[in-house]
C-alpha positions in Angstrom: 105.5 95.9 112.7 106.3 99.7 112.9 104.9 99.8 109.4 101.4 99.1 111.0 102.1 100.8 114.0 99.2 103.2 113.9 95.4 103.0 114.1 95.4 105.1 110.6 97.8 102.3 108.6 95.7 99.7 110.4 92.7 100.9 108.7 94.3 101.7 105.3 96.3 98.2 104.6 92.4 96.8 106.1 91.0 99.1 103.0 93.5 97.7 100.3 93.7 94.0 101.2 90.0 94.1 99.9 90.7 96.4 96.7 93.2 98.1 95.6 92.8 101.7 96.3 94.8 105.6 94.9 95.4 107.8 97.8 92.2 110.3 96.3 90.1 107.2 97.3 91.3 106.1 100.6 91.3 110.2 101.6 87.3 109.7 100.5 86.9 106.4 102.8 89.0 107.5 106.0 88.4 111.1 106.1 92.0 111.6 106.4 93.6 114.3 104.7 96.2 113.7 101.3 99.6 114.2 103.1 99.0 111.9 106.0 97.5 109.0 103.7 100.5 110.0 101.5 103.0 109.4 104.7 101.3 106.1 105.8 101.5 104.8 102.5 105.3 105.4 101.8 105.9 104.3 105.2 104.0 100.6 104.6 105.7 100.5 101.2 109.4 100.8 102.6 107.9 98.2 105.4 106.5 96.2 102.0 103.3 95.7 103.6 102.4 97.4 100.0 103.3 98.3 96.7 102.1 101.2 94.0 101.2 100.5 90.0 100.7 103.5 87.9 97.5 103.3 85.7 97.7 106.0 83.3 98.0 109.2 85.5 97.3 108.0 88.9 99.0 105.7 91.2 97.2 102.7 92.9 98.3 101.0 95.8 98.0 97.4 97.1 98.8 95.0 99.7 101.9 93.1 98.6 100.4 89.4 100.7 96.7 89.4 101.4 97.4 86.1 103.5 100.4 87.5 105.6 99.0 91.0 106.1 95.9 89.2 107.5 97.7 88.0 110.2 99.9 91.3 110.9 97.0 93.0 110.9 95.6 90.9 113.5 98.7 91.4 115.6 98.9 95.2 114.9 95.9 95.5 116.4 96.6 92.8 119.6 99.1 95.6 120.3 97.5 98.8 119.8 94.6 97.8 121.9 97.4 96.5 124.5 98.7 100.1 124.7 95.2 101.4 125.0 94.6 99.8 128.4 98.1 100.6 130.2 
């Protein structure tokens, strides 16, 4: 779970179950800047929430299970919102 274990992964593995997404266009969506989309990434890949392609000079990223991420997504969130009331 540690691999959705922020509000900012939660939002990007939401983002790429839809489509997948490079990092240029997720820092577009989110607002976030290009080394902590780069982090969150690399830190859900090694989790294997998701996985990267190249297509021609630029890397795209997507959810490894739609189905499966659903749910942890679901959970992720059950848990972040826990912490937000203690």
């Amino acid at each position: 779970m540690g691999a959705l274990s922020t509000a900012d992964r939660l939002r990007i593995a939401t983002l790429l179950k839809d489509r997948p997404l490079n990092v240029r266009d997720l820092c577009f969506i989110t607002g976030l800047p290009q080394n902590l989309v780069s982090y969150d990434l690399r830190v859900m890949k090694e989790g294997g929430i998701v996985h990267s392609e190249k297509k021609g000079r630029e890397t795209v990223y997507s959810v490894t299970d739609r189905d499966t991420l659903g749910t942890m997504i679901h959970a992720a969130r059950s848990l972040l919102d826990r912490e937000d009331v203690t």
